[in-house]
Each structure stands twice: as C-alpha cells, then as structure tokens.
DSSP file (Angstrom, degrees, kcal/mol; ACC not computed):
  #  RESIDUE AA STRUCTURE BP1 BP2  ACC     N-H-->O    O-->H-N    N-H-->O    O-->H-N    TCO  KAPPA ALPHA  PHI   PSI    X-CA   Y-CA   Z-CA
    1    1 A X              0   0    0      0, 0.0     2,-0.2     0, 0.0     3,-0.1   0.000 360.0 360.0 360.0 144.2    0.0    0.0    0.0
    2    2 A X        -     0   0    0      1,-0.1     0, 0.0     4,-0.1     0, 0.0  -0.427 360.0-104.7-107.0-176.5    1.7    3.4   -0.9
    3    3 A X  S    S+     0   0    0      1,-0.2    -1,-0.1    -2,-0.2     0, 0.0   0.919 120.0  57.8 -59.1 -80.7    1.3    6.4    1.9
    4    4 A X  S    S+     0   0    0     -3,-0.1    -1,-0.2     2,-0.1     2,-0.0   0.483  87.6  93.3 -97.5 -44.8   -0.9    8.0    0.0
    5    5 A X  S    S-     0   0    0      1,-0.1     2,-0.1     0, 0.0     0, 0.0  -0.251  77.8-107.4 -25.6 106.1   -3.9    5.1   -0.3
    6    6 A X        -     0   0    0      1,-0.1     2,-0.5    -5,-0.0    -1,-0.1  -0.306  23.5-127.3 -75.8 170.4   -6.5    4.9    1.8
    7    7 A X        -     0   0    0      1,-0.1     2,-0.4    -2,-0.1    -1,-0.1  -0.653  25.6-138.8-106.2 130.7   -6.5    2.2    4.4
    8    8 A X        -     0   0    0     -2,-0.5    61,-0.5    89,-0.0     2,-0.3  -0.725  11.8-128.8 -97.6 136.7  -10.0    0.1    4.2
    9    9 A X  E     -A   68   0A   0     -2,-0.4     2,-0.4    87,-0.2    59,-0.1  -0.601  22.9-158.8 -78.0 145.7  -11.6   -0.9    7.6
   10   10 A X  E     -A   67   0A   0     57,-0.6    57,-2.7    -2,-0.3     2,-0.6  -0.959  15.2-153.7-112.0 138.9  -12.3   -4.5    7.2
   11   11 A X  E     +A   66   0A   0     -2,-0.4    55,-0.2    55,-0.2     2,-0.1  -0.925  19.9 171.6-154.2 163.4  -15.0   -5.6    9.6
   12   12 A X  E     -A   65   0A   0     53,-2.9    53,-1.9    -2,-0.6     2,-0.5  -0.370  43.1 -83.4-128.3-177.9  -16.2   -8.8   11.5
   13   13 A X        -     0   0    0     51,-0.2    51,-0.2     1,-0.1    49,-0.1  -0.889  54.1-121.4-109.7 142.0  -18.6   -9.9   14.2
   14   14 A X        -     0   0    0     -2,-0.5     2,-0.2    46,-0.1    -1,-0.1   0.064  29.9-157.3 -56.4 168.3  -17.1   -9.3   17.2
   15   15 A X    >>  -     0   0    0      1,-0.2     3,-0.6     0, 0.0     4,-0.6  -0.715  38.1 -77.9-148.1-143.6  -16.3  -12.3   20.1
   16   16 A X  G >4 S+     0   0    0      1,-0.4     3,-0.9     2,-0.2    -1,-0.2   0.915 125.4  55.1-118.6 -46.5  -15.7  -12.7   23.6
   17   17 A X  G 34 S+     0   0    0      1,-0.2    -1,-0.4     2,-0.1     4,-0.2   0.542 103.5  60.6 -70.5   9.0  -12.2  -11.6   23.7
   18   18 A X  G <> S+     0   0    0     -3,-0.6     4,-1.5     2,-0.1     5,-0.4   0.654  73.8  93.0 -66.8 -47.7  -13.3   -8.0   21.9
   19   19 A X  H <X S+     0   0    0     -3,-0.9     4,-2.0    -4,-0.6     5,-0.3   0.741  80.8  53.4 -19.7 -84.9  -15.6   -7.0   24.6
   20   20 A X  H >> S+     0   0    0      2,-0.2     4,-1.1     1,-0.2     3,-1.1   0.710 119.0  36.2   1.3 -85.8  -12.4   -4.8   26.7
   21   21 A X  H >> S+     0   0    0      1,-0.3     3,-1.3    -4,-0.2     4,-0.9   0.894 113.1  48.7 -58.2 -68.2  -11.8   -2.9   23.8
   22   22 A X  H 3X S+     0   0    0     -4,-1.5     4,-1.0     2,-0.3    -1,-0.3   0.547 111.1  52.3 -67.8  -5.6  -14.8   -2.3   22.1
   23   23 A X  H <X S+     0   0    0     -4,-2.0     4,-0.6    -3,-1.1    -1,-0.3   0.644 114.2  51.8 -88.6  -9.7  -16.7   -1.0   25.5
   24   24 A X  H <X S+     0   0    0     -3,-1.3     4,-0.6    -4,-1.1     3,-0.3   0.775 108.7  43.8 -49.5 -36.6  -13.7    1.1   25.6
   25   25 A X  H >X S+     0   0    0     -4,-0.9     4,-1.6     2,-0.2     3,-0.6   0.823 119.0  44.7 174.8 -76.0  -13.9    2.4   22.5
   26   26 A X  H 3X S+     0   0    0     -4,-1.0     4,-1.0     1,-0.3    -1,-0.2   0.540 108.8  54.8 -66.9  -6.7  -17.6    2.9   22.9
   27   27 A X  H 3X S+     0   0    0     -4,-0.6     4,-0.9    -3,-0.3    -1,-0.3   0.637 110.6  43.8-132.9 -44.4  -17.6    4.4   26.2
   28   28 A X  H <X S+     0   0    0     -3,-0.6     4,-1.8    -4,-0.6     5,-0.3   0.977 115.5  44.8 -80.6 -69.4  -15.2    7.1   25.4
   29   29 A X  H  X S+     0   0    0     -4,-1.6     4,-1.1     2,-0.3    -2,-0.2   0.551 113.1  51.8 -53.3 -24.0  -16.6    8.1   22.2
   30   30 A X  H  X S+     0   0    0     -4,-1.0     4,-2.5     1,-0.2     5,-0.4   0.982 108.6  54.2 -71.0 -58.6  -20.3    8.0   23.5
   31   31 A X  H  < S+     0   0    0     -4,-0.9    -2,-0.3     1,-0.2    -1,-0.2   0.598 110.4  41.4 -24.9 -44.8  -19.3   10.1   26.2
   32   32 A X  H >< S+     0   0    0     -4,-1.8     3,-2.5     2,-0.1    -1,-0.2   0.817 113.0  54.3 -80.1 -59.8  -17.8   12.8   24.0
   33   33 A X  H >< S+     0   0    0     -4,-1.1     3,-0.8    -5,-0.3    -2,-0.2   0.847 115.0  35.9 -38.2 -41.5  -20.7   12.9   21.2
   34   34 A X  T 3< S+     0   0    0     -4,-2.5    -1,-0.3     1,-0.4    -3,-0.2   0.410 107.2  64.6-104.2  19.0  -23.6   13.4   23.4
   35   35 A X  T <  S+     0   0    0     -3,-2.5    -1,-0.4    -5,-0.4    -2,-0.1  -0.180  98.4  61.0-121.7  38.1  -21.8   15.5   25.7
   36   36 A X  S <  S+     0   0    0     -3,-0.8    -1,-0.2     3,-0.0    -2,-0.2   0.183 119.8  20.9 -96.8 -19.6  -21.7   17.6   22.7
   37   37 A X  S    S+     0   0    0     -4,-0.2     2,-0.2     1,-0.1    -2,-0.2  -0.266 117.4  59.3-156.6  42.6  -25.5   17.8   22.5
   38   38 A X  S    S-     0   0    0    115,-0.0    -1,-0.1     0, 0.0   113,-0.1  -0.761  92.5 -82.6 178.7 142.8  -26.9   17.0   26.3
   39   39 A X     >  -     0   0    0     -2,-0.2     4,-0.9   111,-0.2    -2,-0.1   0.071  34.7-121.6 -36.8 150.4  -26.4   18.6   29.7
   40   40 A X  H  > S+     0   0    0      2,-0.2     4,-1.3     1,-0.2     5,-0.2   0.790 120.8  62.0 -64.0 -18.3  -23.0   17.3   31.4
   41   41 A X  H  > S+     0   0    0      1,-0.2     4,-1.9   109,-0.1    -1,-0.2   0.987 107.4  42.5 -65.1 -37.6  -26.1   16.2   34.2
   42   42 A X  H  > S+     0   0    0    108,-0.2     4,-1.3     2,-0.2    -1,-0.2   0.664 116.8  43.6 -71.8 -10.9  -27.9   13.8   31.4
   43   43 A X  H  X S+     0   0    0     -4,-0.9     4,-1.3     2,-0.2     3,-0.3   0.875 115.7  48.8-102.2 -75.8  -24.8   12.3   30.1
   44   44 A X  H  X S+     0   0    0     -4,-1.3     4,-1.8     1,-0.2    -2,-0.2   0.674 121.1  39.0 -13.5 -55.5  -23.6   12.0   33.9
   45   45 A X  H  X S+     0   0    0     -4,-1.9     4,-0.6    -5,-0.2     3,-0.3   0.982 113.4  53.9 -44.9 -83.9  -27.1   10.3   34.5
   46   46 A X  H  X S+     0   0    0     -4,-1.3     4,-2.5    -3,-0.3     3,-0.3   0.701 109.2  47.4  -6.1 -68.6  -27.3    8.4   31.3
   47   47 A X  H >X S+     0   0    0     -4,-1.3     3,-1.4     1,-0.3     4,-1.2   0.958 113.8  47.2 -53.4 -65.1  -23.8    6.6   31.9
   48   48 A X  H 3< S+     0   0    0     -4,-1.8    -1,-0.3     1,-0.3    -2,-0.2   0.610 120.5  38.0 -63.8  -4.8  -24.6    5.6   35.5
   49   49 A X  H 3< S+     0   0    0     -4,-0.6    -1,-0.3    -3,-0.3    -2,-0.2   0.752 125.5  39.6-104.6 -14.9  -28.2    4.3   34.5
   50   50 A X  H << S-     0   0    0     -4,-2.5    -2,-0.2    -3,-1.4    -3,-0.2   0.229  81.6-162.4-121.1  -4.0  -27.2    2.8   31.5
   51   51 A X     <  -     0   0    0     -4,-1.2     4,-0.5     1,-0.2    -3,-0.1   0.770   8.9-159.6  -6.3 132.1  -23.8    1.3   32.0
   52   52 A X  S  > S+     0   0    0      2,-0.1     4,-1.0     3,-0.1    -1,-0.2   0.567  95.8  61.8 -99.0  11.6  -22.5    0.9   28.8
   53   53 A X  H  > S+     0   0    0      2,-0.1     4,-0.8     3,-0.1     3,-0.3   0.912 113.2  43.4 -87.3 -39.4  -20.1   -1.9   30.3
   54   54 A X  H  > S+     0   0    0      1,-0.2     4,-0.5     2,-0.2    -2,-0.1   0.663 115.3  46.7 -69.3 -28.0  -23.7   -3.7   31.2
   55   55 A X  H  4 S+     0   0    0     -4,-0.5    -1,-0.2     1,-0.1    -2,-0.1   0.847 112.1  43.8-103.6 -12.3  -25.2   -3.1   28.1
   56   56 A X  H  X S+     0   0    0     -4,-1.0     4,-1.7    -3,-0.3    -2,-0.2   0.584 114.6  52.2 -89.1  -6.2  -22.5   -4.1   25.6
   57   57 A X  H  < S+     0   0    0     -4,-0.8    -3,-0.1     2,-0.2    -2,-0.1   0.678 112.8  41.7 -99.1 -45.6  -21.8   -7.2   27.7
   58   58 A X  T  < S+     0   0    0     -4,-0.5    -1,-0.2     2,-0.1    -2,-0.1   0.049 128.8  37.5 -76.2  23.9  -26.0   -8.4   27.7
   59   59 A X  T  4 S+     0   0    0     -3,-0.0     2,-2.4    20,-0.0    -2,-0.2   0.580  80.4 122.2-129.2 -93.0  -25.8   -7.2   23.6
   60   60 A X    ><  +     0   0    0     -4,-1.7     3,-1.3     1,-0.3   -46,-0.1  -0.350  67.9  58.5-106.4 -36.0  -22.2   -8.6   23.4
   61   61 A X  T 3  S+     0   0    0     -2,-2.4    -1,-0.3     1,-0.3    -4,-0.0   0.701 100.3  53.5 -61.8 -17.6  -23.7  -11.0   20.3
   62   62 A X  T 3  S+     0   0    0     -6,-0.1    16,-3.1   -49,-0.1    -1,-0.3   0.041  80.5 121.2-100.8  29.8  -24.7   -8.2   18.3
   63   63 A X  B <   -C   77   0B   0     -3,-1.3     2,-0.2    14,-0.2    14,-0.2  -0.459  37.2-171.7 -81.6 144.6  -20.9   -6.1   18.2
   64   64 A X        -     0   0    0     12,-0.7     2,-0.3   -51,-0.2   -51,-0.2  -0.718   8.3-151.4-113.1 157.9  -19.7   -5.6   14.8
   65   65 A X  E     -A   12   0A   0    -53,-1.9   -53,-2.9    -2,-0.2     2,-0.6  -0.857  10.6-155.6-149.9 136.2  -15.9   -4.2   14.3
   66   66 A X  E     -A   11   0A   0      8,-3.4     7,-1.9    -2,-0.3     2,-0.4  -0.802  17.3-162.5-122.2 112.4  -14.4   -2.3   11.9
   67   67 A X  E     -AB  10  72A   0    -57,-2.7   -57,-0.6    -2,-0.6     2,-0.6  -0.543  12.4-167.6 -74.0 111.3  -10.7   -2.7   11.7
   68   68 A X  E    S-A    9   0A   0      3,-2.4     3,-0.2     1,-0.4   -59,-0.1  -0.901  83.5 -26.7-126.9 135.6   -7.9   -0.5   10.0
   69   69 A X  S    S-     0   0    0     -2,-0.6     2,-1.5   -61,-0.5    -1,-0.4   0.941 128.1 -46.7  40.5  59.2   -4.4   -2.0    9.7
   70   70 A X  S    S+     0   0    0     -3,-0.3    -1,-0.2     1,-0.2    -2,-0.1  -0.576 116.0 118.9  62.4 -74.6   -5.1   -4.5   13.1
   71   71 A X  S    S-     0   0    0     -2,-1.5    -3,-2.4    -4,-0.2     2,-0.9   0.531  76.2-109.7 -52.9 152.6   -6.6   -1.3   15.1
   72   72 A X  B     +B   67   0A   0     -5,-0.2    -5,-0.2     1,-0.2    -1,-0.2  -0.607  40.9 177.4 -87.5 110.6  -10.5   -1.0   16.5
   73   73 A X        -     0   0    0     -7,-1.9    17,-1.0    -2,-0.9    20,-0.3   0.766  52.3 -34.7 -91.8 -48.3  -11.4    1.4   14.2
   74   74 A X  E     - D   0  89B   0     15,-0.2    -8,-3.4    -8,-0.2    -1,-0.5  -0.873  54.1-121.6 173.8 162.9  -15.0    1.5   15.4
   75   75 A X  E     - D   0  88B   0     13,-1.4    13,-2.9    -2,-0.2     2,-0.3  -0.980  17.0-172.2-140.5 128.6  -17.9   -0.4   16.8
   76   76 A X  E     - D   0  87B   0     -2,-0.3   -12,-0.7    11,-0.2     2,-0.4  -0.986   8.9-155.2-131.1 133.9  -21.6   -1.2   15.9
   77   77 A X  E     +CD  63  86B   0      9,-1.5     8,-1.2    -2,-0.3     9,-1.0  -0.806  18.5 161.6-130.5 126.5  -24.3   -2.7   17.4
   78   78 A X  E     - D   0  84B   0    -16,-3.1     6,-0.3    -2,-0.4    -2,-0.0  -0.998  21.3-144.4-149.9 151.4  -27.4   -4.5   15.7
   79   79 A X        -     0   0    0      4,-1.2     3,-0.5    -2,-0.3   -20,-0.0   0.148  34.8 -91.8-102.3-179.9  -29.9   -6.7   16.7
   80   80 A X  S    S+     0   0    0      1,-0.2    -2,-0.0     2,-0.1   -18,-0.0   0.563 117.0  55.5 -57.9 -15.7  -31.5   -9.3   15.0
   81   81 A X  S    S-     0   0    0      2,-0.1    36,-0.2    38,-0.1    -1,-0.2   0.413 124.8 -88.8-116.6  -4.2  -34.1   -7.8   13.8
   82   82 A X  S    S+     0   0    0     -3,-0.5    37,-3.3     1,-0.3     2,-0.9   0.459  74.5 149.5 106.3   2.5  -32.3   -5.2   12.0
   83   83 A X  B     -e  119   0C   0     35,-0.2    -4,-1.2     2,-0.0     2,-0.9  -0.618  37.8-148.4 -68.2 107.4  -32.2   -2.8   14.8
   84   84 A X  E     +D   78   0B   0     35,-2.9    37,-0.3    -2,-0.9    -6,-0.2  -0.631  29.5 160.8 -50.7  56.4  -29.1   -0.3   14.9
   85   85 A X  E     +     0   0B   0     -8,-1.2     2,-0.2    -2,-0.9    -7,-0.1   0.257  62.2  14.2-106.7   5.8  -28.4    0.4   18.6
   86   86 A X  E     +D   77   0B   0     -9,-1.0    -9,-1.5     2,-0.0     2,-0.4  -0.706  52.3 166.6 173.5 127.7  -24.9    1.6   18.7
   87   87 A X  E     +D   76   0B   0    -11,-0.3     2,-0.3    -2,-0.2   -11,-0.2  -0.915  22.2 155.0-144.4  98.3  -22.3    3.0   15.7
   88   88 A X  E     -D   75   0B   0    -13,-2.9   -13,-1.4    -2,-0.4     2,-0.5  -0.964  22.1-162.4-132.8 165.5  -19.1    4.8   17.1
   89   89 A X  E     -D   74   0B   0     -2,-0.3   -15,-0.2   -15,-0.2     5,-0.1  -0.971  29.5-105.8-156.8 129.1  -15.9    5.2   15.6
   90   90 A X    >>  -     0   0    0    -17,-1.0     3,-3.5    -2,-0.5     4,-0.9  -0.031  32.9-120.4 -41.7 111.0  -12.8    6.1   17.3
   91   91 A X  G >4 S+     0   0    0      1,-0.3     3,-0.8     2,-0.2    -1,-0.1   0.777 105.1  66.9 -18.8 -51.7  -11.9    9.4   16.6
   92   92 A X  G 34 S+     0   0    0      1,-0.2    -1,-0.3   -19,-0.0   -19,-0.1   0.769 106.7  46.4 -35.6 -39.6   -8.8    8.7   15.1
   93   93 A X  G X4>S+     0   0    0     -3,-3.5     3,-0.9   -20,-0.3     5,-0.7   0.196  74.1 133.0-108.0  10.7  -10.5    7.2   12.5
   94   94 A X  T <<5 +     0   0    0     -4,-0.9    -4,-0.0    -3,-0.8   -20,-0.0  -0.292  65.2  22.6 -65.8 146.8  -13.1    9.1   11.6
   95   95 A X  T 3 5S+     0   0    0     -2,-0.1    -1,-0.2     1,-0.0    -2,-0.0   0.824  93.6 103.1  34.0  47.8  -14.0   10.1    7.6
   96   96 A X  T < 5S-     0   0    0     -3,-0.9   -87,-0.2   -90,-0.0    -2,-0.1   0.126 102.7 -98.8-141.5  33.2  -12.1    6.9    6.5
   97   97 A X  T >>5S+     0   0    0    -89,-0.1     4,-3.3     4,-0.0     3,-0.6   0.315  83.1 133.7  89.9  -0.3  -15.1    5.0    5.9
   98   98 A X  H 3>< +     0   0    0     -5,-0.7     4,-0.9     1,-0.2     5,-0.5   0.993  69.2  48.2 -74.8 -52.9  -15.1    3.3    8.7
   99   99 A X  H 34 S+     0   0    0      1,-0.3     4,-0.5     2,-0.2    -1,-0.2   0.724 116.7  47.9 -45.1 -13.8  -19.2    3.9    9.6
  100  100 A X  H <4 S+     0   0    0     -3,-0.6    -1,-0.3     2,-0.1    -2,-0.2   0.839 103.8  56.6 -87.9 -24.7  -19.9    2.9    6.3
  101  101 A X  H >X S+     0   0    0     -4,-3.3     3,-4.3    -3,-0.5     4,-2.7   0.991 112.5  41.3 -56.8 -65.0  -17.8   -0.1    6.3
  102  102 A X  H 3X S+     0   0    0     -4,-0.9     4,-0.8     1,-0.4    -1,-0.2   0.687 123.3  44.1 -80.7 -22.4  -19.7   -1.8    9.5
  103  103 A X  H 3> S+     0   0    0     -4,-0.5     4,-1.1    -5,-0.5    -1,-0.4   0.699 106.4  53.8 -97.9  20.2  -23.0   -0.6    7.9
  104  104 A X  H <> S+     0   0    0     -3,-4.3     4,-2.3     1,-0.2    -2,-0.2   0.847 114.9  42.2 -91.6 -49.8  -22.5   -1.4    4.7
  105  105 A X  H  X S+     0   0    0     -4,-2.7     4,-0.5     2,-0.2    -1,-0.2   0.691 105.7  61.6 -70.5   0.1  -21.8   -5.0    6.0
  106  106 A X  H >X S+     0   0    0     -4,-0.8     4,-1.4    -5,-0.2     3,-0.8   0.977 105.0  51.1 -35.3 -91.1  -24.7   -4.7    8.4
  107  107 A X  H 3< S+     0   0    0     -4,-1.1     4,-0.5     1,-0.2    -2,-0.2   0.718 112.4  48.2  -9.5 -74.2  -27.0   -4.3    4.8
  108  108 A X  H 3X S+     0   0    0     -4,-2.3     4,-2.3     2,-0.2    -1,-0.2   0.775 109.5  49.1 -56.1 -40.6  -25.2   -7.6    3.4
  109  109 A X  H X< S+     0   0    0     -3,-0.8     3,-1.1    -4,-0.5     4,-0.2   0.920 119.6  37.6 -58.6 -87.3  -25.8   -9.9    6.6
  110  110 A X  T 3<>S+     0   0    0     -4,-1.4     5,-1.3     1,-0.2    -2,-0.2   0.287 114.3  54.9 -93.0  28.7  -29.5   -9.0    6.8
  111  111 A X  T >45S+     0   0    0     -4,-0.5     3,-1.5    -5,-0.3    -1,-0.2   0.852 111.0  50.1 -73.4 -60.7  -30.1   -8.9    2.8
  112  112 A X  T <<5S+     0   0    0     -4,-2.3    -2,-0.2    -3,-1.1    -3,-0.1   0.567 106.0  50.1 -13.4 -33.2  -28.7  -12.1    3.3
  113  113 A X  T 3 5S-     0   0    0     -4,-0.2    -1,-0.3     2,-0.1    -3,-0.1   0.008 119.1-101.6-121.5  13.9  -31.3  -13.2    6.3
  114  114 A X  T < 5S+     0   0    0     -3,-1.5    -3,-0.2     1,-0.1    -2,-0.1   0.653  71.5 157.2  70.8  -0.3  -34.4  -12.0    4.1
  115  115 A X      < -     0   0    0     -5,-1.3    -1,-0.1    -4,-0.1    -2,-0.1  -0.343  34.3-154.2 -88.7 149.2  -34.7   -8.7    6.1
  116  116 A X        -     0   0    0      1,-0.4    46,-4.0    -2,-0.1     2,-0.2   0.868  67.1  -6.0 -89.7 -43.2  -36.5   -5.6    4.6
  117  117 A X  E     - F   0 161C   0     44,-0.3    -1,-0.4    45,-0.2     2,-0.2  -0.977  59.0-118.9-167.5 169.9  -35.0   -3.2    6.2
  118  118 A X  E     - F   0 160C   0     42,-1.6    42,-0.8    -2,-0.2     2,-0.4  -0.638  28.6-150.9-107.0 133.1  -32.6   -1.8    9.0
  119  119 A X  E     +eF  83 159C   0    -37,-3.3   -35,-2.9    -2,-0.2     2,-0.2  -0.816  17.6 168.1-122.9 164.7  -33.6    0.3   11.8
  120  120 A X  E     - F   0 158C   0     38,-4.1    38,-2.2    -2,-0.4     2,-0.3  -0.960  23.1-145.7-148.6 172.7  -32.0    3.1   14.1
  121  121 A X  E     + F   0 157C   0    -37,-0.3     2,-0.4    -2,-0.2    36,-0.2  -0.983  23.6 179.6-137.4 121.0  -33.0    6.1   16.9
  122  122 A X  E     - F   0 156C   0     34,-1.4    34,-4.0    -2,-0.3     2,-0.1  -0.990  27.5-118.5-129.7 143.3  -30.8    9.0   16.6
  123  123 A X  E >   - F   0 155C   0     -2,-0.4     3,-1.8    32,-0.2    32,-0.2  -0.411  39.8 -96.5 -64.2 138.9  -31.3   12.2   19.2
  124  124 A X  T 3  S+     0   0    0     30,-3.0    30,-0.4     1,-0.2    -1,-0.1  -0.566 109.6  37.9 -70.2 150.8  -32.2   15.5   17.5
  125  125 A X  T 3   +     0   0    0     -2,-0.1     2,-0.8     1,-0.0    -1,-0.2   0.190  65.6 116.1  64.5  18.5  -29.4   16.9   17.3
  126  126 A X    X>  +     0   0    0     -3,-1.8     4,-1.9     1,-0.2     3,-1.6  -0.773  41.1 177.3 -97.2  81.4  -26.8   14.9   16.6
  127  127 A X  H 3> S+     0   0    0     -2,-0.8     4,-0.9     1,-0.4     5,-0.2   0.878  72.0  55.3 -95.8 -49.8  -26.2   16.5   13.5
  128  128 A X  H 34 S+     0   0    0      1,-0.2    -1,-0.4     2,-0.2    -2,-0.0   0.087 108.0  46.4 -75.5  21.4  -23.5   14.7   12.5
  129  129 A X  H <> S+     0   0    0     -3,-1.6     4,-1.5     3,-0.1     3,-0.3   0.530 113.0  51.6-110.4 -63.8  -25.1   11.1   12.7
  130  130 A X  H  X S+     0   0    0     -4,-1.9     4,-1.1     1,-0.3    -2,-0.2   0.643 106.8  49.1 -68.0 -11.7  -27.9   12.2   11.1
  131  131 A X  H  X S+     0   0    0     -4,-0.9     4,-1.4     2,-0.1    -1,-0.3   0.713 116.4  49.8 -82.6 -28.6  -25.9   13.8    8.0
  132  132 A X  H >> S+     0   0    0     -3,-0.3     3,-1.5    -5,-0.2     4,-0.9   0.995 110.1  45.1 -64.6 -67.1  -24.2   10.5    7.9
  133  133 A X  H >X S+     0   0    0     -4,-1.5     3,-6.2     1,-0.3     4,-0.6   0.833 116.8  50.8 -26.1 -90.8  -27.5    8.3    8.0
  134  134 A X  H >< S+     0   0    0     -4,-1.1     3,-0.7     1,-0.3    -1,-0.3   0.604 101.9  58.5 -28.0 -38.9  -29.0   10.6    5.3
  135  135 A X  H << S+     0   0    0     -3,-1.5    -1,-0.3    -4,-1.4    -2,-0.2   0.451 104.9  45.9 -77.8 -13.1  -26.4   10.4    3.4
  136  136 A X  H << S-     0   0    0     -3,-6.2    -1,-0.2    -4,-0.9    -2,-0.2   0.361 120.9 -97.5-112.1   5.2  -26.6    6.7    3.0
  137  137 A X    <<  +     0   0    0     -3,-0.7    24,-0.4    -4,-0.6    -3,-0.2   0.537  68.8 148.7  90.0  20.8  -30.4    6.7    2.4
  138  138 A X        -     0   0    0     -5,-0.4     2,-0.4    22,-0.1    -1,-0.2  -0.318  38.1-135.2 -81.7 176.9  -31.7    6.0    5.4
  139  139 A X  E     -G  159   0C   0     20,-3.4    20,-1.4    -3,-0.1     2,-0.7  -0.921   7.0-118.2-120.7 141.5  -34.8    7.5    5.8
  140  140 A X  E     +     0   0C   0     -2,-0.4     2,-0.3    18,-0.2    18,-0.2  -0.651  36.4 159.7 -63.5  54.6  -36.9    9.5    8.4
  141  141 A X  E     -     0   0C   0     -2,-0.7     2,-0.2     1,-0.1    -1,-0.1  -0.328  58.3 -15.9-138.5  20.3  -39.9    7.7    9.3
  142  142 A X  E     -G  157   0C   0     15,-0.6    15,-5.5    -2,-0.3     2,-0.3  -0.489  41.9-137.0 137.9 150.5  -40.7    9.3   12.5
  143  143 A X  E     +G  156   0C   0     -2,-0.2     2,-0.3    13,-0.2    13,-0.2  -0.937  19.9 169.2-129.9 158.3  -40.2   11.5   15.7
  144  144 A X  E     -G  155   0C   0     11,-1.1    11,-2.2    -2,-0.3     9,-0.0  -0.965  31.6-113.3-157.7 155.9  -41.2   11.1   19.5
  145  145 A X  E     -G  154   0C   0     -2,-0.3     2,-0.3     9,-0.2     9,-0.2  -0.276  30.7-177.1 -56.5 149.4  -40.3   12.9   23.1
  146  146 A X  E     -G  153   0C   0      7,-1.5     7,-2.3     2,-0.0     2,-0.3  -0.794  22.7-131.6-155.3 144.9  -38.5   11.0   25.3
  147  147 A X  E     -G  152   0C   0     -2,-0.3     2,-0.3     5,-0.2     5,-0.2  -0.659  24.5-179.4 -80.8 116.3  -37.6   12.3   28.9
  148  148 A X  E >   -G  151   0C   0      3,-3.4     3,-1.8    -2,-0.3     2,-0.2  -0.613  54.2 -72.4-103.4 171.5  -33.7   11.7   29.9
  149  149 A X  T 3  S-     0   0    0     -2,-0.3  -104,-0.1     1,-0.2  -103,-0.1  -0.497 122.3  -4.3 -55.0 117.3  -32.7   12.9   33.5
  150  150 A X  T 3  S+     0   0    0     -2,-0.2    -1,-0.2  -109,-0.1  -108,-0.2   0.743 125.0  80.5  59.0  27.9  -32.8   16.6   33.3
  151  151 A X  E <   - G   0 148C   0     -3,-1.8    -3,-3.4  -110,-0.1     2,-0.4  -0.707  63.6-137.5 179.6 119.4  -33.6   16.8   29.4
  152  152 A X  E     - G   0 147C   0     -5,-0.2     2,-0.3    -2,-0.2    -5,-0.2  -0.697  31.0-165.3 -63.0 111.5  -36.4   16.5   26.9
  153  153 A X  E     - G   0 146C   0     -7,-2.3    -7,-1.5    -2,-0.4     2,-0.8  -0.562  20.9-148.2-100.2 140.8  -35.3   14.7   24.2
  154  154 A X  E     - G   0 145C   0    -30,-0.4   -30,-3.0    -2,-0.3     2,-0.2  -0.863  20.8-159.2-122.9 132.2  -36.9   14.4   20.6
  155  155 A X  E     -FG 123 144C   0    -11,-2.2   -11,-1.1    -2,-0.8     2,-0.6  -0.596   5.1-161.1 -87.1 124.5  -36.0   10.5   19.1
  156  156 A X  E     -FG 122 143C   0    -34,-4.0   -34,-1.4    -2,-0.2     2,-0.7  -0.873   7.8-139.7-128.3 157.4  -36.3   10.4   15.5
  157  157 A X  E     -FG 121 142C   0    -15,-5.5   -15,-0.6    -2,-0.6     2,-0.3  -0.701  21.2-179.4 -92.4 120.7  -36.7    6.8   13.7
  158  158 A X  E     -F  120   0C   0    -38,-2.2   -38,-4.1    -2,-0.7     2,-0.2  -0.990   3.4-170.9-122.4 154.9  -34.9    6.3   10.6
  159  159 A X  E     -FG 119 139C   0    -20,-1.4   -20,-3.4    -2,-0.3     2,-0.3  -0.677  14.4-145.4-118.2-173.1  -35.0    2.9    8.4
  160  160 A X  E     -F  118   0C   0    -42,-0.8   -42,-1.6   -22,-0.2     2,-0.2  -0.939  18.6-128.3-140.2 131.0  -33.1    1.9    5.7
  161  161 A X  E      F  117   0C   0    -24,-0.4   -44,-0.3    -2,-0.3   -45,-0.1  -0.585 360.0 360.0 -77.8 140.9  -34.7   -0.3    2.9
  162  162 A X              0   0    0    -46,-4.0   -45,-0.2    -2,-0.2    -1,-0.2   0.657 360.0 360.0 -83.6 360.0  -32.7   -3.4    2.1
C-alpha cells in the first residue's frame, strides 16, 4: 500500500475476547458525542443508569468491528431484527469510511437473512449522525419525546430499505 492510499476498515462480528476494547472504544466516544449535544447532568445520569459496560456485555452478540491495519477502528451494534443500537468510531478514525464499512456490511448480513429493512434512533441533534445516516439513504420515518434525567429529548426513527 503506498502512503498516499487509503487504508480500508475490514470488519467482522465481534467475540468474547473483543468485549475490553470495544466497550472502551464505545464508552469514550459516547461520552464525547452526546456531551456535545446533552447537559453534562444527562450524560452523567445516562452513563450511570445505563452502563454501557452492562449493556454491551447483555448485547455482546450483536458487536460488529471495523478494523484499520489490526486497530479498533470503530464499533456497531445491531440486533437481530435489524435494529441499529450503537455505531461509534474512534476518533482517530473518523471520515475513512469506517461507519460505512460496518453498515454497509450490516446491509449484506440482513439482505442475506431475508430482512427488509434496518432500523436506528438517533437524538435530535446529533447532526453529524444524522448527515451520515442521510447520506446513506436511510430514511426519516418518524419523531417522538422522550424524557432523559434533566432533558427533553426528541427521538427520530430512521430505516433503511434493504
């Protein structure tokens, strides 16, 4: 590969020896994003109600990773059912495809599985998830409040058609 080349994320389904990393990974990077765009009390709240060490560890089957030159590039979480529940990518690595690699292979798997389409919940105001999403065709299909600790939220549903 010459300097100049960019380096493609390859990505996999996670396993049990991932876990460490990728709730590191996720933990830090949730933790800056929405503490761009919710009080330092709700993200304070959030974390402590929400563990993300507890919730990637009950999830732990649905991790994706996307990988650049052996580093955890970024990490995504999807259900069975086509449900999106968690896409972060290490900073480092950011706008070098890695959030497209892990959903473009998301797409393949549950085209694969018969699935129609993919779904995700992103907060308004997460501008830069939601230019990404758009930008890959998902689509809006709906908004509704939800109440965080100390902060009215509005949730909006986007799918993606397989």
């Amino acid at each position: 590969m010459t300097d100049n080349a960019p380096e493609i994320p390859s990505v996999r389904r996670a396993g049990p020896d991932d876990l460490a990393a990728a709730m590191a990974l996720v933990d830090a990077v949730w933790t800056s994003s929405n503490s761009e765009m919710l009080p330092p009390e709700t993200v304070a709240a959030l974390k402590q109600q929400n563990s993300i060490a507890n919730v990637m560890a009950s999830r732990s089957q649905d991790l994706w990773l996307a990988e650049i030159d052996g580093a955890l590039a970024g990490v995504m979480g999807i259900d069975a059912t086509g449900y999106l529940w968690a896409c972060y990518v290490d900073p480092a690595f950011q706008r070098k495809g890695v959030a497209s690699s892990l959903v473009d292979a998301a797409a393949d798997h549950f085209r694969s599985k018969d699935l129609d389409s993919l779904t995700l919940d992103l907060i308004e105001g997460n501008d830069s998830a939601t230019a990404f999403y758009q930008s890959k065709g998902w689509i809006e299909r709906g908004r509704r409040p939800e109440s965080l600790p100390g902060f009215d939220a509005t949730v909006i549903r986007y799918d993606f058609s397989l």
